[in-house]
N, C-alpha and C positions, 0 to 999 in steps of 0.2 A: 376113465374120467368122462363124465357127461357134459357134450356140448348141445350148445341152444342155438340153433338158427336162427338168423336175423329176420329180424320181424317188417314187413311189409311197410309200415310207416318208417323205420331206420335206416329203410333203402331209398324211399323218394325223399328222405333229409339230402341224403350225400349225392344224390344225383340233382334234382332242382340246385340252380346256381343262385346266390343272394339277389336279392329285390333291386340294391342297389348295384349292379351288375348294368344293367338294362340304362339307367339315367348315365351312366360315363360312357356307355358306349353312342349315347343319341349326345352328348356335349360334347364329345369328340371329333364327332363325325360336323355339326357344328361349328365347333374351331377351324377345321379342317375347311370347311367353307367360304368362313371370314378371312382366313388367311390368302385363299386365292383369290377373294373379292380384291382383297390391302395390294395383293402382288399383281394384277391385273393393272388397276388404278395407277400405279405406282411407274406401269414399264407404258402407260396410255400417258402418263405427265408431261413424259417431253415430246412426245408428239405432238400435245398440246403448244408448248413452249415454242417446239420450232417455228411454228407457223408466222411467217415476218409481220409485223406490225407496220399498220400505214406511215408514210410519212406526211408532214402536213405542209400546207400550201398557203403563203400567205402573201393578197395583193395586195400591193403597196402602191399607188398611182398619185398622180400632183406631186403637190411640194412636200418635201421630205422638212415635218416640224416636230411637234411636241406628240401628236396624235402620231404619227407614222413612227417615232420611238419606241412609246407607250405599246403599240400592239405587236412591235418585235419582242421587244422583252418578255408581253404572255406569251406569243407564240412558242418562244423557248422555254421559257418555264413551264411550259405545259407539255413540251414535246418531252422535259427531262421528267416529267411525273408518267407520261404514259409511256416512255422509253421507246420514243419514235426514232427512227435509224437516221432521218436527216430531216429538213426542215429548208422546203423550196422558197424563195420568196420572189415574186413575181413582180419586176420592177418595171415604171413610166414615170422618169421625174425629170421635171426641168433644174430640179435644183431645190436648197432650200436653206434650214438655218442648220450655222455652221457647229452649236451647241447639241442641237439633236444628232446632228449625223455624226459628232464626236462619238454620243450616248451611244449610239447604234453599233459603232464600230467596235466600243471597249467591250460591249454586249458579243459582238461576232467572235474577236478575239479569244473571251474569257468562254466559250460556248463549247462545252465536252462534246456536243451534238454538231455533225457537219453542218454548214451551212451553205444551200445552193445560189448564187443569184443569177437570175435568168430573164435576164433584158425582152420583155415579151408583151403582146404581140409585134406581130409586121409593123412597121410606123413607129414603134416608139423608140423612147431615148431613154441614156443614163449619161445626163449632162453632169457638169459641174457637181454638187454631191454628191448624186448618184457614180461617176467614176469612182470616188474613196470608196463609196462601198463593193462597188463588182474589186477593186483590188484586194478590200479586206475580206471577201469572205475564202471557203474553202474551196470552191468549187464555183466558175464565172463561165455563162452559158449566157448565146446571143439567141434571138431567129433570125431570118432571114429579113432584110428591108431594114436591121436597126441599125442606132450609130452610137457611140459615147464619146467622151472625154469633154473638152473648154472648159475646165477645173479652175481658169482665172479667177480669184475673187470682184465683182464686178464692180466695187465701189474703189477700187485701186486703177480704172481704170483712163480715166481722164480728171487729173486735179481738180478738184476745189466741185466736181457734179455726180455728186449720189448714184449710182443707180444706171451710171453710163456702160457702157460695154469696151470691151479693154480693145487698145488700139494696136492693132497688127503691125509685126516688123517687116521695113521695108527689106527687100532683099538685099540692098548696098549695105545696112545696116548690119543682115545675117553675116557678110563677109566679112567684115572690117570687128566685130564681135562674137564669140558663140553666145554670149549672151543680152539677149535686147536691154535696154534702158529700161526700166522700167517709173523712171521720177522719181519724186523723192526719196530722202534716205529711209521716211516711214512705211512707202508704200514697197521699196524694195526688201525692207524688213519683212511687212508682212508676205511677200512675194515667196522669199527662201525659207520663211516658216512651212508655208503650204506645200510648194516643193519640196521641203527634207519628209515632211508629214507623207508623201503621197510615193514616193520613194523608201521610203523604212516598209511602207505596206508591201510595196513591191519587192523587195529583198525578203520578207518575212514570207510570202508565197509564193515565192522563186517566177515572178512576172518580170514583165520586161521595163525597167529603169528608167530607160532613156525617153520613152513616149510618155511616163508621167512627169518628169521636166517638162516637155514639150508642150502638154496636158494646159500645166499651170503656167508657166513663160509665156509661149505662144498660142493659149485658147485653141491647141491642137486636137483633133478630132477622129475617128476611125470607124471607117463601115465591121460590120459582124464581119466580113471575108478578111479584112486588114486584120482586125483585132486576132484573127486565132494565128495568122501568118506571123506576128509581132509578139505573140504571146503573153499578151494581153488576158484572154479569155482560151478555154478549153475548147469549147465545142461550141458548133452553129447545127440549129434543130431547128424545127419547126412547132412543136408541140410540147407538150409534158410528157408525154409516151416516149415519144423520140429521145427525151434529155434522161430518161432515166435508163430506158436500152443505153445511151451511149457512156454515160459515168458507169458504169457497171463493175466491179475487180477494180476501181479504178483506189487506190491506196492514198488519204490527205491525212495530215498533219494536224490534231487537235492539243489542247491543252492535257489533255489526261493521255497523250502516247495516237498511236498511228492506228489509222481505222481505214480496212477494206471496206469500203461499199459492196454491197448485193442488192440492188437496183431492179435487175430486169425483174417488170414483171408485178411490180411492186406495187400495192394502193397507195391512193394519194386520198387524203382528206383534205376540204379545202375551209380553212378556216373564216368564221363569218365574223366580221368585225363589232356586232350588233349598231342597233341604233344607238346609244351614249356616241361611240367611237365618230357616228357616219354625223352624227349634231355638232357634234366637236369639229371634223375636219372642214364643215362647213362655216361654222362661225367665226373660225381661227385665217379664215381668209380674211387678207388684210381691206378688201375691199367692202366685205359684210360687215366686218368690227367696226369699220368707221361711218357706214349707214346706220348701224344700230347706234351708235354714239351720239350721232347727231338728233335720230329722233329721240331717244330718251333725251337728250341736253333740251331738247324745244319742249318734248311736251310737259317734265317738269315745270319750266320757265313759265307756259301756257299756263298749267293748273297754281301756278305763285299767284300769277299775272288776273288769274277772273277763281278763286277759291270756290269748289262745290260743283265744277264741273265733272270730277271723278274721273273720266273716262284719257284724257290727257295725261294725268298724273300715274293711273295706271299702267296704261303704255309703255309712257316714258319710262317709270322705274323699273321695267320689265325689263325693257332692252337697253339701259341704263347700267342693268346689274347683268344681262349675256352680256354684252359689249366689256366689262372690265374682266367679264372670267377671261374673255378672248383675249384680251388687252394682256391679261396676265403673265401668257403663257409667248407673248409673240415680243420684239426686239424691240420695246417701245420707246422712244426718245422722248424725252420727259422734259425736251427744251420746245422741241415742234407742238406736243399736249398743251402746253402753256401758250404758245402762241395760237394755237386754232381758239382756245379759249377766250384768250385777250380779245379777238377777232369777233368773237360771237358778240361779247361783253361791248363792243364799238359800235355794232351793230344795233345791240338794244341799244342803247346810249342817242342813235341819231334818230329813232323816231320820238323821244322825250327831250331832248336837247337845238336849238334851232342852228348849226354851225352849217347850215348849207352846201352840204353833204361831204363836207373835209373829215367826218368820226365814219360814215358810213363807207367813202373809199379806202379810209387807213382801215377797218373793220375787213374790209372784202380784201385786202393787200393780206393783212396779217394771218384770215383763214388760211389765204391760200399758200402761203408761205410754210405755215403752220400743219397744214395737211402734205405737204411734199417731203418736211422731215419728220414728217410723226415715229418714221420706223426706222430704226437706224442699221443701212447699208451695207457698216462694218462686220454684223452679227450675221449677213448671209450670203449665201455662195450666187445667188443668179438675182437680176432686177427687181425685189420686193418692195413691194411698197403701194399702195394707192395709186389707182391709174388717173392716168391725167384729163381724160374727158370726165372721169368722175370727181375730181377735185373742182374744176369747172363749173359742171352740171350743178356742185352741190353750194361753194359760193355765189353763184347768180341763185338758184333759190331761197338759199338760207338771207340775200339779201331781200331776194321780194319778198318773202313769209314776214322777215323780224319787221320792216319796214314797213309793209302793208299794212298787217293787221296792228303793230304797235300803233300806225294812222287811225287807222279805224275804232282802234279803244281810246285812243285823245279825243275823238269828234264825239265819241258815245258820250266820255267823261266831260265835255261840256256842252252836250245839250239837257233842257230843259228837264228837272226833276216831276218823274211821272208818278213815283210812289211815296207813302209814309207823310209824317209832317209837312216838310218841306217843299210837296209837291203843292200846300195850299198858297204859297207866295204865286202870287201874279192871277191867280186866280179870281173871276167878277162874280159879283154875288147881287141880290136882291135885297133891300132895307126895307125888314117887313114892319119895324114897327120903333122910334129911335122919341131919347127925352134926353134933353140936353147934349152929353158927349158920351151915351150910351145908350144900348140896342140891341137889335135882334137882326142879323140878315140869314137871308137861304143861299147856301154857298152848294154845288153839288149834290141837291135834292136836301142838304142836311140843314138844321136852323143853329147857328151859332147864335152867343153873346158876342160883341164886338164894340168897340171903343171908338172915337175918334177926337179930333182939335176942333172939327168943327159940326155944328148940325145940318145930321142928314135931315129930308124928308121921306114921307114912305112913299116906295114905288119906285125911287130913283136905284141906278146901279151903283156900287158901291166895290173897290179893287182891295181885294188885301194885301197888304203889307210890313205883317209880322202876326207873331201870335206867340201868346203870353200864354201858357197852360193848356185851359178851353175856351180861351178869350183872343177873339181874331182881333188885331190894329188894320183900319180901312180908311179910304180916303174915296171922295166922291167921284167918280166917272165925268169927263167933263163931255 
């Protein structure tokens, strides 16, 4: 049998490997690649992740109002967007309204995210509202030099005067009662309100009970060294550094289950309140609002009063319309409004009316009357309200402005008409040329017709005393 050897081209078939050999092995090698990129990425992710997020820092100083709410509630809402571990807030208040600091509190409360309050720097306070909140938050941190408590409502504390400060029990009184008098049955109403208020906080963050009675009964008070012995507050620090080393492992109590802190070591971002917030918490002083009040109320009144002066009516309606934003947001008494009005309204009233000054002092009684209850008392925890050299200050001007210059616009309004028609009565003239009970004179360089009862001669002067179209009535100069 005849066999045939394989031919030279039949051998480099079965030896050379297919074309596409070559492309799976370079797309595998490829995958091969992508896949440790994916598993690289992947085991670097929580490295990423662990790394702690700042927490943020937010100061809070003066009266605790609408504004000092308002930027707690971002601060939290933005702490739970960037999933910041707690949220410091840096307190100095004398006090403030009692609606916001409620806000604040259900805000603490309801807050997944710890909340630190830290009575800071040296010198300041956490009086009267500021107490509710170092009890309400999670975590209450003094420095060194601060004080809190006197959580008395201040208008509960001497009957029938706004604004007084609450009166101390004597000591015979402490013995013979544990509990002081406080007056009436409405004021001891609101008394034990405040008190159970200020005690539920204190049971809810296992603080000490007895010194929040004390707080609001007896306008009781405590240094940062008392407050951690009485446990009141956690820690006494001097800085932010110091308060975050010292809460560190330290395990509180939130609405979503129990949260260890990991502190030390920690950034802090300190949140900027911007400019809206810093225009706001100035104009919502009760003492701005009622400056701006007053000049918008005048320079309206001014631009009524002389129409096309512009610049008055601008003004006023400026600070007219900041004065009511402020008005808006602050415990307005709407019996006191009325009355500083009526006052104003007495005031214009005595430079148009001759009552020898009986409208001008019932005016300057009712401002000031008017301005002492503008803010009503009952709505905040410490002294609010317009001060009293500035209620003063601003009735003695508001009576020399209305009264002056309403003077000086009645002397305007009856002297002598300089412009228009009118101005030609009383005016002498020249009779340049006259027939019978008619004529010509020169009055102000100009030649009228003019009339009279009887015959001029020319040359003589000649007084007008009416004018009929272009035709002046005159009578002869004697």
């Amino acid at each position: 049998m005849r066999r045939f050897a394989p031919t030279r081209k039949a051998c480099c078939a079965r030896d050379t490997p297919p074309a596409h050999a070559g492309v799976l092995r370079r797309g595998g090698r490829c995958a091969v690649t992508l896949i440790t990129l994916l598993v690289a990425l992947a085991l670097s992710a929580p490295a990423q992740d662990s790394k702690p997020r700042p927490a943020l820092l937010l100061d809070l100083n003066g009266v605790i109002g609408f504004v000092a709410a308002d930027q707690l509630s971002k601060a939290l809402a933005r702490a739970k967007v960037e999933e910041a571990p707690l949220v410091i807030v840096r307190l100095d208040t004398p006090g403030g309204l009692l609606s916001s600091t409620r806000d604040m509190i259900r805000d603490i409360l309801a807050s997944p995210i710890p909340v630190v309050v830290y009575v800071a720097p040296s010198g300041a306070r956490a009086a009267s509202a500021g107490t509710y909140l170092v009890y309400a938050s999670h975590l209450a941190a003094m420095a060194p030099g601060t004080h809190l408590g006197a959580a008395t409502p201040v208008s509960l504390g001497v009957p029938g005067l706004p604004g007084s400060p609450p009166q101390q029990p004597t000591p015979d009184k402490d013995k013979k009662s544990p509990e002081p008098d406080t007056g009436p049955a409405a004021e001891r109403k609101a008394v034990n309100d405040a008190a159970a208020y200020l005690r539920s906080l204190a049971e809810i963050r296992n603080r000490d009970a007895d010194f929040a009675e004390k707080a609001v009964r007896e306008a009781a008070t405590l240094t940062a060294s008392e407050a951690v012995k009485q446990r009141v507050v956690e820690v006494v620090v001097p800085d932010v550094a110091e308060l975050l080393n010292a809460i560190d492992a330290r395990k509180v109590a939130t609405v979503s289950g129990d949260v260890t802190l990991s502190t030390k070591g920690l950034t802090v971002v300190e949140i900027d309140p911007g400019w809206k917030a810093q225009l706001m918490s100035i104009i919502t002083d009760p003492n701005i609002a009622f400056v701006l009040m007053l000049i918008g109320i005048y320079g309206i009144l001014f631009e009524f009063m002389n129409p096309g002066a512009v610049a008055p009516g601008i003004i006023g309606g400026i600070c007219l319309i900041v004065a009511l934003t402020a008005l808006s947001v602050l415990p307005l008494n709407y019996g006191g409004l009325a009355l500083l009005l009526f006052g104003i309204a007495l005031l214009v009233a005595e430079a148009f009316v001759p009552s020898f000054g009986v409208l001008g002092l019932g005016g300057i009684a009712a401002f000031v009357v008017g301005a002492f209850f503008l803010f009503d008392p009952a709505e905040t925890s410490f002294g609010f309200g317009v001060a009293w050299p500035l209620i003063l200050g601003a009735a003695a001007t508001s009576a020399l402005l209305v009264i002056g210059i309403m003077g000086f616009a009645l002397k305007a309004r009856h002297r002598a008409v300089r412009t228009g028609a009118e101005e030609m009565i009383g005016s002498v003239g020249e009779v340049l040329s006259w027939i019978g009970t008619q004529g010509q004179v020169r009055v102000h360089g100009e030649i009228w017709a003019a009339r009279s009862d009887h015959s001029l001669a020319r040359g003589r002067k000649a007084r007008v005393i009416g004018r009929v179209g272009l035709t002046l009535t005159v009578e002869e100069v004697a």
